[in-house]
NUTIRO-849480 format. One record per residue (C-alpha): residue in three letters; x, y, z. Coordinates in steps of 0.5 Angstrom, whole numbers, plus 500, padded with zeros to 3 digits. Layout:
+-----+-----+-----+-----+
: res :  px :  py :  pz :
+-----+-----+-----+-----+
: ALA :   X :   Y :   Z :
...
+-----+-----+-----+-----+
This chain:
+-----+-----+-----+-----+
: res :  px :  py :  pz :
+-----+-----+-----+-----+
: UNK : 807 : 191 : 153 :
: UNK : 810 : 184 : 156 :
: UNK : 808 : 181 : 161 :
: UNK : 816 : 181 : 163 :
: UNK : 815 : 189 : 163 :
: UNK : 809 : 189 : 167 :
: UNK : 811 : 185 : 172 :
: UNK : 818 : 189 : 172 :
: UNK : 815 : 195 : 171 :
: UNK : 819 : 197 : 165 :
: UNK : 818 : 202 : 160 :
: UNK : 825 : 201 : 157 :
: UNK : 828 : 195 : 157 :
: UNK : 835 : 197 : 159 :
: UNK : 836 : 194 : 167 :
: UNK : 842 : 197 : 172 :
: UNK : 846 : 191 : 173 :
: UNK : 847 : 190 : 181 :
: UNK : 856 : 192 : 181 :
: UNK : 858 : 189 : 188 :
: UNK : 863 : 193 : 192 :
: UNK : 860 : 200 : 192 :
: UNK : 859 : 201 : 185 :
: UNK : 851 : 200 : 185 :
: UNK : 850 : 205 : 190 :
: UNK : 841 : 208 : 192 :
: UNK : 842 : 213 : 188 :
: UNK : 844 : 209 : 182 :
: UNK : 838 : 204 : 183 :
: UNK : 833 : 210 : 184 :
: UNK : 836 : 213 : 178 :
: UNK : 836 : 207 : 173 :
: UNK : 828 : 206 : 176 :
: UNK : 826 : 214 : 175 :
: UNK : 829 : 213 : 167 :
: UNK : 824 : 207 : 166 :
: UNK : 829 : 201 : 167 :
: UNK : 830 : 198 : 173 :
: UNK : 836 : 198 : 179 :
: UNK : 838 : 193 : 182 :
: UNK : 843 : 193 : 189 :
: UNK : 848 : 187 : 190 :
: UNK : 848 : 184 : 196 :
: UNK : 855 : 182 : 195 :
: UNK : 860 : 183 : 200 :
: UNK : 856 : 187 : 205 :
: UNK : 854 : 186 : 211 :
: UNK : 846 : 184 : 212 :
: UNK : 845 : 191 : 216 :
: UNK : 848 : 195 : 210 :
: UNK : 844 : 192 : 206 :
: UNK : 838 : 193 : 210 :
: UNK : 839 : 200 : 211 :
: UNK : 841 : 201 : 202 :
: UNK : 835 : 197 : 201 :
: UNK : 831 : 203 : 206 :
: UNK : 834 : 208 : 203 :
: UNK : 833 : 206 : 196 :
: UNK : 825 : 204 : 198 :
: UNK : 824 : 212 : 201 :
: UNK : 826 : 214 : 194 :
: UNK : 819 : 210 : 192 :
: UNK : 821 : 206 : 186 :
: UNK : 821 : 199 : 184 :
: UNK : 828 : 195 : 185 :
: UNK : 831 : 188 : 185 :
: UNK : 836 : 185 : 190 :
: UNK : 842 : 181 : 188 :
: UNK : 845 : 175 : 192 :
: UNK : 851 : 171 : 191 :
: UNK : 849 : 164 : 192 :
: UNK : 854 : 160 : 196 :
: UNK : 858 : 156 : 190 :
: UNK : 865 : 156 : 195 :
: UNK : 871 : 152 : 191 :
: UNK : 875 : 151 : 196 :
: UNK : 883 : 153 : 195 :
: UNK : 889 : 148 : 195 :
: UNK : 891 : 151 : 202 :
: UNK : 898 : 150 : 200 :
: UNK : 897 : 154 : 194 :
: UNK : 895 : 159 : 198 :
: UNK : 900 : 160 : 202 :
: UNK : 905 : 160 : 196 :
: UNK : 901 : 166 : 192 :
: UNK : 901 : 169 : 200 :
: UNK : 909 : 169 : 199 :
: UNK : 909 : 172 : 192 :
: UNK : 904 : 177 : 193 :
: UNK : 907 : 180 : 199 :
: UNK : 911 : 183 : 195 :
: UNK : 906 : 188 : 193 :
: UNK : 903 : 189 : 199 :
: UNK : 909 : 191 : 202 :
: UNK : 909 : 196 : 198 :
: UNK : 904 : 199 : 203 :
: UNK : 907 : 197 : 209 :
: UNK : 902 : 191 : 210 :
: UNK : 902 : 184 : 211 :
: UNK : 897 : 179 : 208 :
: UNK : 893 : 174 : 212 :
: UNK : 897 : 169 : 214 :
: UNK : 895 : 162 : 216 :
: UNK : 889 : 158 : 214 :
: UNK : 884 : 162 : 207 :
: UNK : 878 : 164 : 209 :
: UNK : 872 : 161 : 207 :
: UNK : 865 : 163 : 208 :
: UNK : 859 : 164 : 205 :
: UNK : 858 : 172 : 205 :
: UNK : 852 : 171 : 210 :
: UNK : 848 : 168 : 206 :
: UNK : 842 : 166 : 210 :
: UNK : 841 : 172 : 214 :
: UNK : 841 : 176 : 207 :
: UNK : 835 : 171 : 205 :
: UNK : 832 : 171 : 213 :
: UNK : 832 : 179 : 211 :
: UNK : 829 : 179 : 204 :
: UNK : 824 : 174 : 207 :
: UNK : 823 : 179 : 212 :
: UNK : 822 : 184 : 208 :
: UNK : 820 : 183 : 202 :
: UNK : 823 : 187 : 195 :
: UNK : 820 : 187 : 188 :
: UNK : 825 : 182 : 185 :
: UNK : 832 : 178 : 188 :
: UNK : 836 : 175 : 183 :
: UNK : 843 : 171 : 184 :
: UNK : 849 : 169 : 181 :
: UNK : 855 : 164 : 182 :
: UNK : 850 : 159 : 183 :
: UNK : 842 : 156 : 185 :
: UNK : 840 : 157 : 192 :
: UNK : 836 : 151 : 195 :
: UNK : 828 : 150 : 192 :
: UNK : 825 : 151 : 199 :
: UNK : 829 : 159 : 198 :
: UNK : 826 : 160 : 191 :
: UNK : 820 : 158 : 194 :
: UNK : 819 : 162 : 200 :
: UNK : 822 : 169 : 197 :
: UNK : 816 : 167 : 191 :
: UNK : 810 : 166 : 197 :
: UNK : 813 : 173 : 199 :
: UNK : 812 : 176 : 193 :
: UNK : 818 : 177 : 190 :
: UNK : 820 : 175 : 183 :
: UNK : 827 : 170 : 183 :
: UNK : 832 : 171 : 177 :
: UNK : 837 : 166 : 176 :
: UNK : 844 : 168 : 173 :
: UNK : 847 : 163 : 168 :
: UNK : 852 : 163 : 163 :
: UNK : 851 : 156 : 158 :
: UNK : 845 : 153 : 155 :
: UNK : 845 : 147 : 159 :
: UNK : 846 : 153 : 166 :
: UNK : 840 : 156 : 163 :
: UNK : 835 : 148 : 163 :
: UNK : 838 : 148 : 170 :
: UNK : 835 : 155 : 172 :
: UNK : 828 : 153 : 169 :
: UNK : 828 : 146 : 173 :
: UNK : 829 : 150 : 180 :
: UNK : 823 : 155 : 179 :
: UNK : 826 : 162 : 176 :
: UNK : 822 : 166 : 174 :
: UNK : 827 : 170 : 169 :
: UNK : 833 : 169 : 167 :
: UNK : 839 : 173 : 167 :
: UNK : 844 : 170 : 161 :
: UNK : 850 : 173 : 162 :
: UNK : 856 : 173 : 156 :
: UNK : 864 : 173 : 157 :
: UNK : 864 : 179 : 155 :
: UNK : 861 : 181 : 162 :
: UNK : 865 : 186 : 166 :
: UNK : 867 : 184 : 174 :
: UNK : 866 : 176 : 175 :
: UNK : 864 : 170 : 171 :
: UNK : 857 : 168 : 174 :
: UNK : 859 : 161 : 171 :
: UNK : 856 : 155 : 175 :
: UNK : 863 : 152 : 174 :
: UNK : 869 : 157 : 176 :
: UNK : 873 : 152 : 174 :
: UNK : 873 : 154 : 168 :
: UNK : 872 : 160 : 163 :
: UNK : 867 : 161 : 161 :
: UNK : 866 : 160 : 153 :
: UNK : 867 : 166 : 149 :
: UNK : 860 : 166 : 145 :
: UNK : 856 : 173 : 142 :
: UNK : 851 : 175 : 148 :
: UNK : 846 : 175 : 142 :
: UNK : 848 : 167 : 140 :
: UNK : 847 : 166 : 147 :
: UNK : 840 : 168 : 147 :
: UNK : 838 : 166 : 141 :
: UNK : 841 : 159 : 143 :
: UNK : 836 : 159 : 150 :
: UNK : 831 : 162 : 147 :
: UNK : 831 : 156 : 143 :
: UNK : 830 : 152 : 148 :
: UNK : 825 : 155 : 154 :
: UNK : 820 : 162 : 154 :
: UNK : 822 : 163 : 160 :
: UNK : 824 : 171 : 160 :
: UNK : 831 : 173 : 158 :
: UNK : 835 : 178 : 161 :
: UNK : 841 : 179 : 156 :
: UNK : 849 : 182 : 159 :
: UNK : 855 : 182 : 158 :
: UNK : 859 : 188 : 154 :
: UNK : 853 : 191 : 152 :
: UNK : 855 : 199 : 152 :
: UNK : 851 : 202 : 145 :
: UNK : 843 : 203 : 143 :
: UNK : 846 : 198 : 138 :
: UNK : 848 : 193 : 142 :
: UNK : 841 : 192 : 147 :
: UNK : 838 : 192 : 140 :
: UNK : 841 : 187 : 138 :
: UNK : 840 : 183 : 144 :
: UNK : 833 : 184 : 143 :
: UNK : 833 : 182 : 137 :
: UNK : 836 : 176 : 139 :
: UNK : 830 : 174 : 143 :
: UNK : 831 : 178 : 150 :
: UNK : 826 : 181 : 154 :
: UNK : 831 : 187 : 156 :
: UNK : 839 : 188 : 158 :
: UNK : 843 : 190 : 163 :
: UNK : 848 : 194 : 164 :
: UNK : 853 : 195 : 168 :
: UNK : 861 : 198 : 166 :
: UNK : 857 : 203 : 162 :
: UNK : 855 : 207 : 168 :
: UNK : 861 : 206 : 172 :
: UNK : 863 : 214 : 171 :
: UNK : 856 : 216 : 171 :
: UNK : 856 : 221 : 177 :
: UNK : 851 : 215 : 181 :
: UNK : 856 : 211 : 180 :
: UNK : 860 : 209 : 187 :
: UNK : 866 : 206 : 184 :
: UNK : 873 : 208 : 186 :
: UNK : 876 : 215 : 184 :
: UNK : 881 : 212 : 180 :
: UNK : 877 : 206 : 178 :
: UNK : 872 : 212 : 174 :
: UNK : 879 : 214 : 172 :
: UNK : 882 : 208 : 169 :
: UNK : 876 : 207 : 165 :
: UNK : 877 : 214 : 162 :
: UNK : 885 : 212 : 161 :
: UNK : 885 : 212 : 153 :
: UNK : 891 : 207 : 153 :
: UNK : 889 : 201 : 156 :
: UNK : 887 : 196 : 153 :
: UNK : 883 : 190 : 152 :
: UNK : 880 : 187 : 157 :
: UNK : 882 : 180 : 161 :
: UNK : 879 : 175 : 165 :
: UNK : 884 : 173 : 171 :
: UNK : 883 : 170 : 178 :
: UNK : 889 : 174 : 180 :
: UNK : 885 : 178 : 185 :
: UNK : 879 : 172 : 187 :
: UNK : 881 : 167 : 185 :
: UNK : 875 : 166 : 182 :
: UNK : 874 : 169 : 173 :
: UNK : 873 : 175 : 172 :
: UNK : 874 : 180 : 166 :
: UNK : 877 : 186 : 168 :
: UNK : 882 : 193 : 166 :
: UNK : 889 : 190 : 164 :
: UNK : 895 : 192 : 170 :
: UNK : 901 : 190 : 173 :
: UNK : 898 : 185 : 178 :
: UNK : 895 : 181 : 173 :
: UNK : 900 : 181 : 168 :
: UNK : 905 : 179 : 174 :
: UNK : 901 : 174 : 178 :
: UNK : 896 : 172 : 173 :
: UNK : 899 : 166 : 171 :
: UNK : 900 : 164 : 179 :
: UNK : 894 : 166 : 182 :
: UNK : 890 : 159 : 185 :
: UNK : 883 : 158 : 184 :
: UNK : 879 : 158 : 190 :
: UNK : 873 : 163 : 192 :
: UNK : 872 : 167 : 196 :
: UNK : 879 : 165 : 200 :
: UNK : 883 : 169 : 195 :
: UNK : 878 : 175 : 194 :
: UNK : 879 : 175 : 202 :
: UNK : 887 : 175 : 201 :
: UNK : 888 : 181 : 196 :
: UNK : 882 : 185 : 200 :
: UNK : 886 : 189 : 203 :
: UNK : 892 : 191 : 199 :
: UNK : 886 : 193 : 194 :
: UNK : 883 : 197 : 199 :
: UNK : 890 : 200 : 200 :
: UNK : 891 : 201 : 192 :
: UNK : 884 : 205 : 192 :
: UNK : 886 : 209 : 197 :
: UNK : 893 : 211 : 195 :
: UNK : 890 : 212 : 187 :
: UNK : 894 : 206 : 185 :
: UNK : 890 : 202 : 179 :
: UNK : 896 : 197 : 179 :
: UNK : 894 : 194 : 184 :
: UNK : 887 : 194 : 185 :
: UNK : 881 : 190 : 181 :
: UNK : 879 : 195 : 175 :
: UNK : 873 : 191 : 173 :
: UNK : 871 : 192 : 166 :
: UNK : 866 : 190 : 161 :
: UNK : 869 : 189 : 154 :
: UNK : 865 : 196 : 152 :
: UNK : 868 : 200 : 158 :
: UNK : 869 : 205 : 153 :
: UNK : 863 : 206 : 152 :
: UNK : 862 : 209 : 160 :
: UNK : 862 : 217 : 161 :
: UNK : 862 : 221 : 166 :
: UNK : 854 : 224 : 166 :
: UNK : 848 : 222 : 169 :
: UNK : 846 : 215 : 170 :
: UNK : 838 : 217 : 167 :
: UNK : 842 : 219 : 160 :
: UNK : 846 : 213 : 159 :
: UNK : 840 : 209 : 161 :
: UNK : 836 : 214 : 156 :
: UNK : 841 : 213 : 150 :
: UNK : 841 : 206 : 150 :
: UNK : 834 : 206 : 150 :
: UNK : 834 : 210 : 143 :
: UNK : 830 : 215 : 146 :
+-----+-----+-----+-----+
């Protein structure tokens, strides 16, 4: 047994990635832990006293689980790019009968210093980050409060940079990862590179333990990324339509559409790159949509939330790794065991 399995309590090496946005529910977490993985909340786009409470519910259930936080890596919008994506998308919007924000973009960190004051507080197993590196003094004090730190990256040189701030595992994230790109740089897309090219590369370079993601959806996939030299998977997009699973009814039912095709990676929804379900707002505004996070996340929030609630999945984010077909509707412990081999 490693010392990675140990320190995450592992008796499968297969983890539930953390899916922001009401997927990665207590109930996913708990049950991802009870099949011998672990699970882990998102912290993304949650207030901290939700989260606090999602972190309670998960600890009355009694099992090991991680934390993840969006790290503040802003890329601040052209405001008048913004405002003429505002004018376009309106169209769209006013399908709904709303109109979207108008004036300057929003730009915030999504509460990022009260969720570590919170973690600090009360301290969980594991926190882990993407979208970039909190400061060397935050590592440090969630370390002394007795959490280990897991850094996401998305390159080899990502992955030096990591090790430097003091992570404890790493999570090396492929192209092929469904929902956004943990990329450093999201100005750019991140190279369509094989996750288990990936790990080999970083494997070559550190030993610190590797968490492989990124379109891995079979037993096959998380062998082969074993192989390849990582610690353990994570899987997100095959656990979509589990029955823990929080993801909107007609997200579950757009994974199980078998006439969609390939995904894409678009900033049409966040402004920032995300691999997702091919529809009609990104095939319309793709081309269009401005880089600027989360100012274009905060722009198009309400018509999706709109979108979901009226069963439209041509107008929400149908976020989708590149094995979503893999993802079945039965209990998240059975997907989990399956992908184990067991």
């Amino acid at each position: 047994m490693s010392a990675l399995t140990t320190d995450l309590d592992l008796k499968v090496p297969v983890i539930a990635a953390p899916m922001a946005g009401g997927a990665s529910t207590p109930a996913l977490v708990a049950a991802a832990s009870r099949a011998g993985g672990l699970g882990f909340l998102a912290a993304g786009y949650k207030t901290p006293q939700a989260l606090s409470d999602q972190i309670d519910a998960v600890r009355a259930e009694g099992v090991s689980f991680g934390v993840n936080v969006f790290a503040p890596n802003p890329v601040p919008v052209d405001v008048d790019a913004y405002r003429a994506y505002t004018r376009a998308i309106q169209v769209d919007a006013d399908r709904y009968g709303i109109t979207l924000a108008d004036g300057e973009p929003v730009e915030d960190d999504d509460y990022f210093e009260d969720k570590i004051d919170l973690l600090l507080a009360s301290p969980v197993p594991v926190v882990s980050f993407t979208f970039g590196f909190p400061a060397p003094g935050v590592i440090k004090a969630l370390r002394a409060a007795g959490s280990l730190v897991v850094l996401t990256v998305t390159s080899e040189a990502e992955a030096l940079l990591a090790v430097d701030a003091g992570a404890d595992l790493l999570v090396v994230q492929s192209s092929a990862a469904g929902g956004h790109s943990g990329t450093l740089t999201p100005l750019q897309v991140p190279a369509e590179t094989p996750i288990t090219e990936l790990i080999a590369q970083i494997r070559h370079r550190t030993s610190v333990p590797l968490l492989a993601a990124g379109g891995l959806a079979t037993s096959a996939d998380v062998a082969a990324a074993l192989r390849a030299g990582a610690d353990a998977a994570v899987v997100g997009t095959v656990l979509l339509r589990t029955e823990e699973s929080g993801a909107s009814a007609p997200h579950k039912a757009a994974l199980a559409d078998t006439s969609r095709g390939n995904t894409v990676v678009t900033r049409a929804f966040t402004g920032r790159p995300a691999r997702a379900l091919r529809n009609e707002f990104i095939d319309r505004y793709d081309a269009q949509a401005p880089i600027g996070y989360p100012a274009i996340h905060h722009l198009t929030n309400p018509m999706r939330k709109v979108a979901v609630a009226q069963a439209d999945p041509e107008r929400m984010h149908l976020w989708a790794g590149t094995g979503y077909r893999h993802a079945t509707e039965e209990p998240a412990g059975v997907v989990l065991s399956r992908l184990a081999n067991l």
